[in-house]
N, CA and C atoms as an extended XYZ file, in Angstrom:
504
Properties=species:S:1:pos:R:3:atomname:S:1:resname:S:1:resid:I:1 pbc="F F F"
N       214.081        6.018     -256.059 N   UNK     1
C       214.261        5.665     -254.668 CA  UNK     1
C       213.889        4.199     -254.486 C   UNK     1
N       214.607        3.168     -253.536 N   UNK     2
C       214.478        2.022     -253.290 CA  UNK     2
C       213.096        1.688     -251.866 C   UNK     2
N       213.112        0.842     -252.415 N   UNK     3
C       211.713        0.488     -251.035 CA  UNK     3
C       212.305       -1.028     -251.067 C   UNK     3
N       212.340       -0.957     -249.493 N   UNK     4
C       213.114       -1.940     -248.746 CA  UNK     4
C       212.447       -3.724     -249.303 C   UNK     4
N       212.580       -4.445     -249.834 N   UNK     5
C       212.019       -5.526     -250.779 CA  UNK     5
C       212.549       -7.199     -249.824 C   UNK     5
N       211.622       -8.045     -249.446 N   UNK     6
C       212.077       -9.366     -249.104 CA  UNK     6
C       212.847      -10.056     -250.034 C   UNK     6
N       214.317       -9.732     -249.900 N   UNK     7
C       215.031      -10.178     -250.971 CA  UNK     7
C       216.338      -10.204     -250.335 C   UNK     7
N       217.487      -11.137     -249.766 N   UNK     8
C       218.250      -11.723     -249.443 CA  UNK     8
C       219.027      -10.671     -250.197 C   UNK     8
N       219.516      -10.632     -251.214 N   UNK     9
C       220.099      -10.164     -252.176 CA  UNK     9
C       220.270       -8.378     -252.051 C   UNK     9
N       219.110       -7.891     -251.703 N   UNK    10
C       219.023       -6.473     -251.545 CA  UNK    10
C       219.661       -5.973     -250.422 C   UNK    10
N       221.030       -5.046     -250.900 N   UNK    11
C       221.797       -4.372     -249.671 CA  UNK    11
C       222.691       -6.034     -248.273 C   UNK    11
N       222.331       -6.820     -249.323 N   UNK    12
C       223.541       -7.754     -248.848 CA  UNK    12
C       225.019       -7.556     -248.529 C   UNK    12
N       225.812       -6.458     -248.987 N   UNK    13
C       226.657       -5.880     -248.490 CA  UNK    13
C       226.928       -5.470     -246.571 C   UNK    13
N       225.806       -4.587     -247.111 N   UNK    14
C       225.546       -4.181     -245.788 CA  UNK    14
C       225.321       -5.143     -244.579 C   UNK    14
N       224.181       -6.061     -245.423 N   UNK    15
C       223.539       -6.919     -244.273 CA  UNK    15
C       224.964       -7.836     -243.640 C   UNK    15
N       226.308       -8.414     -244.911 N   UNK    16
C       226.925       -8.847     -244.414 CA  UNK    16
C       227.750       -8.144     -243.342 C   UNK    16
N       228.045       -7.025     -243.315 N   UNK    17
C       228.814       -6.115     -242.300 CA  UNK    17
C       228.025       -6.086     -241.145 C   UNK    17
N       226.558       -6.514     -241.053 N   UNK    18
C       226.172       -6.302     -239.564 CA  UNK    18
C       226.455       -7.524     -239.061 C   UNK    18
N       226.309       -8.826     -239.925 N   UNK    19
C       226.401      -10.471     -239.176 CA  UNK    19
C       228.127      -10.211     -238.757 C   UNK    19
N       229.241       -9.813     -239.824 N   UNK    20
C       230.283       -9.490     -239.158 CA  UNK    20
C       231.057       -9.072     -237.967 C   UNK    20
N       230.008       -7.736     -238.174 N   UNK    21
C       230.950       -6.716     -236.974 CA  UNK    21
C       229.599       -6.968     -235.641 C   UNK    21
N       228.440       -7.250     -235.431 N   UNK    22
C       227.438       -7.092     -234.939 CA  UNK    22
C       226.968       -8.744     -234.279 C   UNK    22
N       227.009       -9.677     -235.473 N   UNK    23
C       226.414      -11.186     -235.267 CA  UNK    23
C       225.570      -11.270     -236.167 C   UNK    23
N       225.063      -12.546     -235.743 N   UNK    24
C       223.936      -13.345     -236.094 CA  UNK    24
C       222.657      -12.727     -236.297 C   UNK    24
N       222.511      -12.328     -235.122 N   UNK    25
C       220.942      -11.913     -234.795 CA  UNK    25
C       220.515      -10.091     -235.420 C   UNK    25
N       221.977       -9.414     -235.805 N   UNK    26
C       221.399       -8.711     -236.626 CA  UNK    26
C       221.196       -8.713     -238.111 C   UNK    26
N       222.293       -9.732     -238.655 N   UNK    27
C       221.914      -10.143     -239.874 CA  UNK    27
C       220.365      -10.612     -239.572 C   UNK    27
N       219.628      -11.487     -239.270 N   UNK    28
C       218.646      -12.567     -239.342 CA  UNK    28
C       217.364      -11.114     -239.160 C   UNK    28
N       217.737      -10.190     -238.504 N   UNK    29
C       216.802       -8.901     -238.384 CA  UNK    29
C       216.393       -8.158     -239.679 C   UNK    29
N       218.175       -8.040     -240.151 N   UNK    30
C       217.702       -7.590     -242.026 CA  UNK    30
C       217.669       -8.190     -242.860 C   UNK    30
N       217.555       -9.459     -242.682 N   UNK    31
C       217.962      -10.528     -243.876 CA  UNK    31
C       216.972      -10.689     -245.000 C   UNK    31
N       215.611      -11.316     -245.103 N   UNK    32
C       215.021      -11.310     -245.961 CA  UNK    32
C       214.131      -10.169     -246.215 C   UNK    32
N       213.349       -9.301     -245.155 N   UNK    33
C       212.507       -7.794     -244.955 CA  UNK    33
C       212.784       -7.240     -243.315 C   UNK    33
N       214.049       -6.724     -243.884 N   UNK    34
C       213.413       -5.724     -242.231 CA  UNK    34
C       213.226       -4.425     -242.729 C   UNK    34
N       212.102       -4.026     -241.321 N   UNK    35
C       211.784       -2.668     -241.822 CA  UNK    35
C       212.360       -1.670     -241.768 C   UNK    35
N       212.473       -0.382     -242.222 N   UNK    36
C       213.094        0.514     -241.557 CA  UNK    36
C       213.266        0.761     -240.389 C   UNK    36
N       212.415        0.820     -239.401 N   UNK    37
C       213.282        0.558     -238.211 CA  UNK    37
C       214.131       -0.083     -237.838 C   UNK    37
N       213.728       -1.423     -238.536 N   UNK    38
C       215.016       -2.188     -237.673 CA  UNK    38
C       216.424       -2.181     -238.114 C   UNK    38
N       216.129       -1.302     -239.780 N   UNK    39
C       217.357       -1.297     -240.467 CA  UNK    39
C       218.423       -0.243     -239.627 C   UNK    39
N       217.481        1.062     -238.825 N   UNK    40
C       217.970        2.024     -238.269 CA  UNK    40
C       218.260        1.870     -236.977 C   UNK    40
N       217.647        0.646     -236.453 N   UNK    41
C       218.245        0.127     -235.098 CA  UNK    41
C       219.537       -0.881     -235.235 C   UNK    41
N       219.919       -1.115     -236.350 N   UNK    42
C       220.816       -1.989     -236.729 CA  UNK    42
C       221.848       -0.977     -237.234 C   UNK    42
N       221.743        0.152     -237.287 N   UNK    43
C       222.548        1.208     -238.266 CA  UNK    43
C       223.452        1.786     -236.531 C   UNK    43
N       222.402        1.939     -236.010 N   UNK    44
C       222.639        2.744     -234.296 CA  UNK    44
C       223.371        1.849     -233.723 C   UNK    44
N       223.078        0.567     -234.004 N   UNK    45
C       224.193        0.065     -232.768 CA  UNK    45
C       225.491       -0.028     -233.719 C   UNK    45
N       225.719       -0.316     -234.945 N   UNK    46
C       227.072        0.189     -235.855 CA  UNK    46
C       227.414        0.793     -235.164 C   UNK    46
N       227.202        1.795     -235.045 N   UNK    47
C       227.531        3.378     -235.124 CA  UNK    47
C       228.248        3.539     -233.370 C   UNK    47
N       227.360        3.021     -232.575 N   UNK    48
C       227.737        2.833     -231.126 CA  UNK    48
C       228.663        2.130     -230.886 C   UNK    48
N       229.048        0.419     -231.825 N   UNK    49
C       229.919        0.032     -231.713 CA  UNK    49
C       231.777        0.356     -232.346 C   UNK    49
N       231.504        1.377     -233.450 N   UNK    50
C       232.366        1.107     -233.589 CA  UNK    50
C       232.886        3.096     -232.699 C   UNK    50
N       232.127        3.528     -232.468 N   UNK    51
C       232.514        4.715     -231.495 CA  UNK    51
C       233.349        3.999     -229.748 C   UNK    51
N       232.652        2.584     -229.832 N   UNK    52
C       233.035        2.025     -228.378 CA  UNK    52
C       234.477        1.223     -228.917 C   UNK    52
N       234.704        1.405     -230.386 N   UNK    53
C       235.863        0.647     -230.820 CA  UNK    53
C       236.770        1.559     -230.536 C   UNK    53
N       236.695        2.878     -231.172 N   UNK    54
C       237.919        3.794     -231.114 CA  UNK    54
C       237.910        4.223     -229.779 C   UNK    54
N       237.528        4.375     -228.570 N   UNK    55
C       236.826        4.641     -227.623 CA  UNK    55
C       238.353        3.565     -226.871 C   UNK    55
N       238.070        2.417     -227.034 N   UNK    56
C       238.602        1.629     -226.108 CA  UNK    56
C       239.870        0.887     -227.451 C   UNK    56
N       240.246        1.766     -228.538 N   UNK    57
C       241.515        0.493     -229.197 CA  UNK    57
C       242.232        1.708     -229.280 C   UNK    57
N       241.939        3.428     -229.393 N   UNK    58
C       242.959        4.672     -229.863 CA  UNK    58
C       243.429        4.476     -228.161 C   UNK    58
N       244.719        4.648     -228.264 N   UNK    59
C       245.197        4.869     -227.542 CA  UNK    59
C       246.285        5.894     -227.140 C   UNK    59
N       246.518        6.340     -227.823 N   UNK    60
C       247.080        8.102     -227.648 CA  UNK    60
C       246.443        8.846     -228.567 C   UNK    60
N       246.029        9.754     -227.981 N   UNK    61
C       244.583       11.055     -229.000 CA  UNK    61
C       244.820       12.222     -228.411 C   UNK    61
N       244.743       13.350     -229.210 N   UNK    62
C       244.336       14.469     -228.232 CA  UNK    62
C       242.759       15.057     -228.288 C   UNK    62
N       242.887       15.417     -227.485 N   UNK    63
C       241.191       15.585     -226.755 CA  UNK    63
C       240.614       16.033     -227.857 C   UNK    63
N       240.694       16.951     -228.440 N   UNK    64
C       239.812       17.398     -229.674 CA  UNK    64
C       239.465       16.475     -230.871 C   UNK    64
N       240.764       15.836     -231.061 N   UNK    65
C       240.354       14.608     -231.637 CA  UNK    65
C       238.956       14.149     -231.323 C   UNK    65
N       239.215       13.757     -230.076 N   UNK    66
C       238.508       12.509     -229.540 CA  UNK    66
C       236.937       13.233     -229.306 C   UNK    66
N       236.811       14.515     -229.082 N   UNK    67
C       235.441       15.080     -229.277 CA  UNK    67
C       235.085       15.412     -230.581 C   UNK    67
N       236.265       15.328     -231.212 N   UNK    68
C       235.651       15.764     -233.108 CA  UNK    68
C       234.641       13.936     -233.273 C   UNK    68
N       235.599       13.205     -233.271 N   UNK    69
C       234.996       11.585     -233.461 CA  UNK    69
C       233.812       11.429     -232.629 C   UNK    69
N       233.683       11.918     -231.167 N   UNK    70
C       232.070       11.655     -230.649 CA  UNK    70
C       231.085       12.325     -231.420 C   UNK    70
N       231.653       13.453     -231.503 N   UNK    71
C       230.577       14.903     -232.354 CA  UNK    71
C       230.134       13.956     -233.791 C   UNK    71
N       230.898       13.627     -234.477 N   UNK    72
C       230.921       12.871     -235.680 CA  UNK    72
C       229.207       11.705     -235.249 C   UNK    72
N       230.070       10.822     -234.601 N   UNK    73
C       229.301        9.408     -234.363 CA  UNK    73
C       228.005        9.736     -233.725 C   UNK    73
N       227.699       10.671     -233.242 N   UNK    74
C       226.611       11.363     -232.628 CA  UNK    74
C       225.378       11.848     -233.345 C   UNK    74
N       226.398       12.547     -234.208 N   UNK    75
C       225.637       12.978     -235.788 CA  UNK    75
C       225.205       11.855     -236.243 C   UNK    75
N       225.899       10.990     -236.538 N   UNK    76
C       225.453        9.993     -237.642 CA  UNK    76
C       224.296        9.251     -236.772 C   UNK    76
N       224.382        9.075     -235.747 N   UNK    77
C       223.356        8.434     -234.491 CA  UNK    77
C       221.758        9.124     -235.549 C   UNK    77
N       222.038       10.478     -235.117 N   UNK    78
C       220.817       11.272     -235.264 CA  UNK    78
C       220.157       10.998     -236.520 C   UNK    78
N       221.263       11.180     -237.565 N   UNK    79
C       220.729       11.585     -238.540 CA  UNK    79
C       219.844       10.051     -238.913 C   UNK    79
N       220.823        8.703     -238.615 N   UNK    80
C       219.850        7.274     -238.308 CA  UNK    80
C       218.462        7.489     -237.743 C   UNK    80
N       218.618        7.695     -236.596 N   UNK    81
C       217.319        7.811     -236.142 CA  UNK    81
C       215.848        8.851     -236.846 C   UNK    81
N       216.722        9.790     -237.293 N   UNK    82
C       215.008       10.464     -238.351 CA  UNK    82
C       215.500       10.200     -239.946 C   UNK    82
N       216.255        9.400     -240.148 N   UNK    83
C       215.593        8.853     -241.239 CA  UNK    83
C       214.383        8.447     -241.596 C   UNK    83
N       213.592        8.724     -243.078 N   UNK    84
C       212.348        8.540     -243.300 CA  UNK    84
C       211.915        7.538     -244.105 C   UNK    84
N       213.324        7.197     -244.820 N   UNK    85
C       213.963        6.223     -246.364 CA  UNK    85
C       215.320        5.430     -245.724 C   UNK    85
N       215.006        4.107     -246.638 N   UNK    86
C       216.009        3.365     -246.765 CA  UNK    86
C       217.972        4.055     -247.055 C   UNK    86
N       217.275        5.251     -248.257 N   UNK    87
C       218.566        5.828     -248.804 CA  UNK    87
C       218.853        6.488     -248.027 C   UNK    87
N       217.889        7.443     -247.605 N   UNK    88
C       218.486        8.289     -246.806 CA  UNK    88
C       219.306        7.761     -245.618 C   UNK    88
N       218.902        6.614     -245.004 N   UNK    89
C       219.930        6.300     -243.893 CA  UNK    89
C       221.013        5.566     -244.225 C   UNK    89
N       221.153        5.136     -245.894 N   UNK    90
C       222.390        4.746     -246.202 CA  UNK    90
C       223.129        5.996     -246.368 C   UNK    90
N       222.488        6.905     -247.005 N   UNK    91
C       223.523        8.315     -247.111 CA  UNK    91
C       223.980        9.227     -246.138 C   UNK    91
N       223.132        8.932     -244.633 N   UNK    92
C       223.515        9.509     -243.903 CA  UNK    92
C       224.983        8.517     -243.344 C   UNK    92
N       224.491        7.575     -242.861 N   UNK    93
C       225.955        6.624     -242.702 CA  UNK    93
C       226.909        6.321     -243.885 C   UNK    93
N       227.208        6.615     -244.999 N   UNK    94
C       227.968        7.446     -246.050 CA  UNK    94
C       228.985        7.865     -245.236 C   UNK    94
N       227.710        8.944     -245.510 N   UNK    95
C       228.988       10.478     -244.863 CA  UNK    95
C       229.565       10.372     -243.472 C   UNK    95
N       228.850        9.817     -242.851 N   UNK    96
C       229.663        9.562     -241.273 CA  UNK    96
C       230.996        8.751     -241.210 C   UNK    96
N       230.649        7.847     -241.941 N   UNK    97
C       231.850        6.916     -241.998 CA  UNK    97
C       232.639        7.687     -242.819 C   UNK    97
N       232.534        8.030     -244.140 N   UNK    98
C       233.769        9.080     -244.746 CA  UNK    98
C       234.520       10.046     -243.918 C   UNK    98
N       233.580       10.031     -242.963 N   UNK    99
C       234.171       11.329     -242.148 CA  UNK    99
C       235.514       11.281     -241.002 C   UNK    99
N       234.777       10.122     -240.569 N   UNK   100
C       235.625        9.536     -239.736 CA  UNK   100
C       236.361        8.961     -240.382 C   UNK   100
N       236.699        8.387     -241.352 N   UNK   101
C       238.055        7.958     -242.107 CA  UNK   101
C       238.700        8.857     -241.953 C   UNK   101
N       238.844       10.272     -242.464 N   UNK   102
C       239.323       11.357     -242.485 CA  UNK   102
C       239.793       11.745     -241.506 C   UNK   102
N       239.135       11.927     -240.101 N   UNK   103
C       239.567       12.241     -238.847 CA  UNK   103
C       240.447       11.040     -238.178 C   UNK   103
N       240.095        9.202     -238.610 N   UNK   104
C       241.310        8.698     -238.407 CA  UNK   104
C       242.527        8.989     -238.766 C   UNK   104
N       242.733        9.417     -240.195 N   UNK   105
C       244.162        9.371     -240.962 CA  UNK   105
C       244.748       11.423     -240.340 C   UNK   105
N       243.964       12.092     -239.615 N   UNK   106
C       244.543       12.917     -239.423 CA  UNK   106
C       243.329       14.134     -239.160 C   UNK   106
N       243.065       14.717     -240.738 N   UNK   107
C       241.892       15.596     -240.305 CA  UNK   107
C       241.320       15.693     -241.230 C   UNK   107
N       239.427       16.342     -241.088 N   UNK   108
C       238.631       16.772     -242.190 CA  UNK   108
C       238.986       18.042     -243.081 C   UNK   108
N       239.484       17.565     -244.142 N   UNK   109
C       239.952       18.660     -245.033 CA  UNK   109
C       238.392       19.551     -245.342 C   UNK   109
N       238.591       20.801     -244.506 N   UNK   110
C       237.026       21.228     -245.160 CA  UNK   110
C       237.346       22.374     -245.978 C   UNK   110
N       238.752       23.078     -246.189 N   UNK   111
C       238.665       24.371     -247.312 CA  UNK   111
C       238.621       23.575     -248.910 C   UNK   111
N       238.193       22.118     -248.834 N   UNK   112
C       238.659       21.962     -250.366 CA  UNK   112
C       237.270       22.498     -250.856 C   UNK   112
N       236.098       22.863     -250.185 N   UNK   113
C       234.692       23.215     -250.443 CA  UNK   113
C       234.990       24.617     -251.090 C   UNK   113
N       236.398       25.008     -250.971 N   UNK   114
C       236.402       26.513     -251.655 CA  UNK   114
C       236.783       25.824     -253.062 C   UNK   114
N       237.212       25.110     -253.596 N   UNK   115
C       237.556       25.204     -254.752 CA  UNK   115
C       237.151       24.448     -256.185 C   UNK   115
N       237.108       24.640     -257.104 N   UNK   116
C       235.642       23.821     -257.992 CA  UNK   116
C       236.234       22.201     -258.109 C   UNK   116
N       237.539       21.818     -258.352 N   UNK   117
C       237.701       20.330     -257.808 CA  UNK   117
C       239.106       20.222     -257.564 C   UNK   117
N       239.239       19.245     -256.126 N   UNK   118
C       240.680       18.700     -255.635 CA  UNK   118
C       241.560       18.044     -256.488 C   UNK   118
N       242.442       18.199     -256.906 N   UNK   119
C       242.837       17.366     -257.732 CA  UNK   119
C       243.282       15.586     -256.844 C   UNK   119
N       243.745       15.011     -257.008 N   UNK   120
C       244.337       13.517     -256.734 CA  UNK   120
C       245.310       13.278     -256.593 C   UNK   120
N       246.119       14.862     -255.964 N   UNK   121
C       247.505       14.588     -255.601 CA  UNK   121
C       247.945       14.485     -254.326 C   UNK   121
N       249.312       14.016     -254.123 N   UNK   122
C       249.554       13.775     -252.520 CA  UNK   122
C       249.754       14.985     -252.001 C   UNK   122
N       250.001       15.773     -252.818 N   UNK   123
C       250.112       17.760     -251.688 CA  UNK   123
C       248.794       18.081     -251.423 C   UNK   123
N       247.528       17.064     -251.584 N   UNK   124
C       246.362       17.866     -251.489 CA  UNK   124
C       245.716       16.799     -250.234 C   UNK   124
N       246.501       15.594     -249.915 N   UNK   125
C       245.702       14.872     -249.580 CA  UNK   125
C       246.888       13.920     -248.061 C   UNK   125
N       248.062       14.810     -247.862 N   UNK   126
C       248.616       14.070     -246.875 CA  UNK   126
C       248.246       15.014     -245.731 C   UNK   126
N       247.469       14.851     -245.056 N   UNK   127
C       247.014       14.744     -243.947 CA  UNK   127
C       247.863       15.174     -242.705 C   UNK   127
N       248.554       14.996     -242.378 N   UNK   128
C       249.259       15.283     -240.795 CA  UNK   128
C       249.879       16.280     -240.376 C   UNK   128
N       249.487       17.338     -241.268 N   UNK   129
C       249.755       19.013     -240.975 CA  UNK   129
C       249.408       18.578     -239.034 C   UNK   129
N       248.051       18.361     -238.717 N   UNK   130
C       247.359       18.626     -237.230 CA  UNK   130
C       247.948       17.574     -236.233 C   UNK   130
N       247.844       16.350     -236.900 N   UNK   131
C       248.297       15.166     -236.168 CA  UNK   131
C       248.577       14.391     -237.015 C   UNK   131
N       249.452       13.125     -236.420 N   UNK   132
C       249.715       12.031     -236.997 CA  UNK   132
C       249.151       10.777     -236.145 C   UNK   132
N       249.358        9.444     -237.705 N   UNK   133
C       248.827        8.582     -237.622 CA  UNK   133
C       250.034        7.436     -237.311 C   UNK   133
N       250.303        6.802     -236.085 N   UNK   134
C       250.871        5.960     -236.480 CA  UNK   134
C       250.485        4.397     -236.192 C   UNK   134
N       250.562        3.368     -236.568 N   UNK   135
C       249.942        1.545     -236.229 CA  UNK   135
C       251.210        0.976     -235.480 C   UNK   135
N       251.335        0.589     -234.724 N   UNK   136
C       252.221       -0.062     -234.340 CA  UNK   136
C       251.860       -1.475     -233.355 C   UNK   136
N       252.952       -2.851     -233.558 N   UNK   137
C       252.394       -3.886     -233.419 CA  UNK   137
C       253.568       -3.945     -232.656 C   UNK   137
N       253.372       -4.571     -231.343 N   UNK   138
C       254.328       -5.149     -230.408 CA  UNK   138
C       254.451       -7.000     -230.741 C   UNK   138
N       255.282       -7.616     -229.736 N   UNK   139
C       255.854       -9.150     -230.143 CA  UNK   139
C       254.069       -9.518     -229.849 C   UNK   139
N       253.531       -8.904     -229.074 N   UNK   140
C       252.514      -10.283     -228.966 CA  UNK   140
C       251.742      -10.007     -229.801 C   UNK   140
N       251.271       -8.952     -230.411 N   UNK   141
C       250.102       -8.802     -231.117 CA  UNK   141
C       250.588       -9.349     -232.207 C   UNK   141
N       251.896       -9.134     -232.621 N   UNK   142
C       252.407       -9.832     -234.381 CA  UNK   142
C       252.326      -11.548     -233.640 C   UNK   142
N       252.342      -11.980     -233.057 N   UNK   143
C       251.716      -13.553     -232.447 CA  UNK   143
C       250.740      -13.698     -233.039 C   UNK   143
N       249.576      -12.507     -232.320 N   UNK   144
C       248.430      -12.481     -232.549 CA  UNK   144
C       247.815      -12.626     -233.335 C   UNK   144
N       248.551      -12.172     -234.363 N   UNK   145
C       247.960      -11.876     -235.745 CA  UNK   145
C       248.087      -13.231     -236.588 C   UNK   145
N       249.676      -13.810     -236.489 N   UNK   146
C       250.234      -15.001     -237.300 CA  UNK   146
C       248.784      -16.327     -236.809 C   UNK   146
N       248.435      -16.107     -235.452 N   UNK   147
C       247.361      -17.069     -235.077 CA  UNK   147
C       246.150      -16.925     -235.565 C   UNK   147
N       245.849      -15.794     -236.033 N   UNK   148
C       244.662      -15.285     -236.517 CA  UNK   148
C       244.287      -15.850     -237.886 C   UNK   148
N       245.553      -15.508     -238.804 N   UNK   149
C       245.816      -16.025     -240.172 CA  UNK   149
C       245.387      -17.189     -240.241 C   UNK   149
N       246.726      -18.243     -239.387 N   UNK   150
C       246.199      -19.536     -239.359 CA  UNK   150
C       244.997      -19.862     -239.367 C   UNK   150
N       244.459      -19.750     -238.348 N   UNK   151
C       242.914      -19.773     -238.243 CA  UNK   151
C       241.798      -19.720     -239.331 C   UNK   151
N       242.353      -18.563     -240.159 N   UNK   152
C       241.463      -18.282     -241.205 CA  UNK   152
C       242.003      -19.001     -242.458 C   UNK   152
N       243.226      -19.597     -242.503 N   UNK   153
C       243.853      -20.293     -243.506 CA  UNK   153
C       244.370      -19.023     -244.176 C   UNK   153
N       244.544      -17.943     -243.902 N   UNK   154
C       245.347      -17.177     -245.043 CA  UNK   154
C       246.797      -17.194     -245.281 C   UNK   154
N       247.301      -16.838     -246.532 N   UNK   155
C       248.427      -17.551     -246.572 CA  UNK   155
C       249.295      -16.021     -246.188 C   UNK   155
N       251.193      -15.825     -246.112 N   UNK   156
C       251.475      -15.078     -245.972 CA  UNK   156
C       251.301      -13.957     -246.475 C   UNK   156
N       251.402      -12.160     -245.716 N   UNK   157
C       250.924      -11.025     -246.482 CA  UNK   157
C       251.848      -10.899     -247.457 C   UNK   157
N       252.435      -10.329     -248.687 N   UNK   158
C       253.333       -9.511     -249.172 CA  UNK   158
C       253.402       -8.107     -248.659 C   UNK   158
N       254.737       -7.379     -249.150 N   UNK   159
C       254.062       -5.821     -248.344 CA  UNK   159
C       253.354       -5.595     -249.767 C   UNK   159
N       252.327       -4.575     -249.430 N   UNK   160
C       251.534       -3.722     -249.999 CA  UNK   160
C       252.659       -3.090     -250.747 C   UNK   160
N       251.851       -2.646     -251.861 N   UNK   161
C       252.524       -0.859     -252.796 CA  UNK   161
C       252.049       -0.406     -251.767 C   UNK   161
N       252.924        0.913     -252.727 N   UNK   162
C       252.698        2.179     -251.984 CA  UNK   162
C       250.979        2.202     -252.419 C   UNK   162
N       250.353        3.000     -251.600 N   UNK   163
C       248.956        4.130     -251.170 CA  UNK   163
C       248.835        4.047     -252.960 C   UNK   163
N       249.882        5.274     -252.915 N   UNK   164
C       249.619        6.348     -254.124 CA  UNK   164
C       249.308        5.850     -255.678 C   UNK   164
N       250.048        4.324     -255.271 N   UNK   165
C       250.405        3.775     -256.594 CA  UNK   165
C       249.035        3.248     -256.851 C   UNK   165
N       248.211        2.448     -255.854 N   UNK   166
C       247.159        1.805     -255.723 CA  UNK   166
C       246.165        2.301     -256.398 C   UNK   166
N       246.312        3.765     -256.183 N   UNK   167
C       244.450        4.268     -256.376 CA  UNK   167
C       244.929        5.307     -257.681 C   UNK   167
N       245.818        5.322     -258.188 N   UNK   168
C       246.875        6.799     -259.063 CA  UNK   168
C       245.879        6.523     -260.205 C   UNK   168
């Protein structure tokens, strides 16, 4: 088990995803020693923000959806808050976020718990039996985006492979 260490370096991943999605001032909270609390007050507002993301960017859902994803983010709230360990509140936000991946792309596959392992195929793993997923970009947001790039200097996308090919 890890014990939280004044070290820039330790769980820098993470720490970068809070200066990201969060700012400044929560990086500078975990940056060289924060304590567990503050790691779990920094975990809670994640967790709040990105529930206030799907909250206010999904824009057609059906209701169960949208109470499966609170029920989800709620959980993961909790399970943050009585954390006792560093790991443990990385493993609890793990699984929350896995989860909700899952419930974005469609739904939580939970009968694969009947069987000794899933295999890695697409009949086991396309999703939209319940619902579907679709992204769609109108003229301004593809604006939006080309300005965004700029901004960041990135150069044009190619399309992607396929999914399947990526991870096969």
């Amino acid at each position: 088990m890890a014990d939280i260490r004044a070290d820039l370096c330790q769980y820098y991943p993470m720490k970068d995803v809070f200066e990201v999605i969060l700012g400044t001032a929560s990086f500078r909270a975990v940056k060289d020693y924060g304590s567990l609390k503050t790691w779990k007050t920094e975990t809670v507002r994640l967790l709040r923000a990105i529930a206030l993301t799907i909250a206010e960017t999904v824009e057609v859902a059906d209701e169960e959806w949208k109470a499966d994803v609170q029920a989800e983010i709620k959980f993961g709230i909790s399970m943050a808050k009585s954390a006792t360990k560093i790991d443990e509140l990385f493993a609890g936000l793990a699984a929350t976020l896995a989860t909700l991946v899952f419930l974005q792309v469609g739904f939580l596959p939970r009968d694969h718990r009947k069987v000794k392992r899933v295999t890695l195929s697409p009949r086991n793993w396309k999703l939209n039996s319940v619902r579907s997923v679709q992204y769609v970009q109108n003229e301004e947001q593809k604006a939006m985006q080309k300005k965004i790039k700029k901004l960041k200097g990135s150069p044009p996308s190619s399309p992607a492979p396929p999914l399947d090919a990526q991870f096969a």
